[in-house]
C-alpha positions in Angstrom: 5.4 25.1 -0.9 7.9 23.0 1.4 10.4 24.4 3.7 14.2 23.8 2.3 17.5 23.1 4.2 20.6 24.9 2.6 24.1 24.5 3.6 26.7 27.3 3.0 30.4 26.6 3.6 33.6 29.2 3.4 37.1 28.0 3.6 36.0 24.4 3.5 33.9 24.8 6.7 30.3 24.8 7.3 28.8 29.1 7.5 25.9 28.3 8.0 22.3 27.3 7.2 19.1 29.0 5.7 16.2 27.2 6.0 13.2 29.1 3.5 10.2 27.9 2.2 9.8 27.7 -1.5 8.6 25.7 -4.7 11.8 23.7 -5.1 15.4 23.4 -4.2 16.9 25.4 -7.0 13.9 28.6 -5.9 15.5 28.4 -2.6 19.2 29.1 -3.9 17.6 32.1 -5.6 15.6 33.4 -3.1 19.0 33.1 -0.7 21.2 34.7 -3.0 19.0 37.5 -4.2 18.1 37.9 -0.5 21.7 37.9 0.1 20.6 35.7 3.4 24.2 33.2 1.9 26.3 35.8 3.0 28.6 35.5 -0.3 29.2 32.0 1.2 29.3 28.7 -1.4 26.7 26.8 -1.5 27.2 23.3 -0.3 23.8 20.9 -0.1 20.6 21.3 -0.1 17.5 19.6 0.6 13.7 19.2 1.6 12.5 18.6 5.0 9.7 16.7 5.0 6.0 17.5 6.8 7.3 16.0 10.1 10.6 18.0 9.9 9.3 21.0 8.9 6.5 21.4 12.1 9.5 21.3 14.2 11.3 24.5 12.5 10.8 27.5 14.7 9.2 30.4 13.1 12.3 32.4 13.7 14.9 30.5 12.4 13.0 30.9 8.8 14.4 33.1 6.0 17.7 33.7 7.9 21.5 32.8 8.0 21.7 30.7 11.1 24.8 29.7 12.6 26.6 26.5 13.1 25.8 26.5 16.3 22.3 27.0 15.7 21.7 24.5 13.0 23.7 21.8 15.3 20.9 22.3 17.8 17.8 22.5 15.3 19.2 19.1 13.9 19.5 17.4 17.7 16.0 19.3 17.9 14.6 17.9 14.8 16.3 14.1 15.4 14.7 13.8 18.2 11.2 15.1 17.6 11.1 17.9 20.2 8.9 21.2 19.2 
């Protein structure tokens, strides 16, 4: 299974991000929403990160709404290959 990015967005700004691991892109939505980990937020994009990406994904930031803020930094994190 791969790790996926999802995007969430209320009142046409970003909520937030959950990153979980599952067989495809659509699985993830699921899993969020029946989770309730999208926080009743729309969904907005969605992909996979790849192998690289992925071993740079705290364990901690998995399976959780994380916060603008937070995704901001994984993405700077993740750009610029630091673990």
């Amino acid at each position: 299974m791969s790790l996926y990015w999802l995007t969430y967005s209320a009142s046409d700004r970003v909520h937030g991000v959950v990153i979980l691991q599952a067989a495809d892109v659509v699985q993830a939505r699921v899993r969020a929403n029946m989770a309730r980990l999208d926080q009743g937020a729309e969904f907005a994009a969605g992909y996979e990160l790849d192998d690289e990406q992925a071993a740079l994904v705290p364990e901690g930031m998995l399976g959780r709404m994380l916060s603008p803020h937070e995704a901001h930094t994984l993405i700077d994190r993740i750009e610029r290959g630091i673990p």
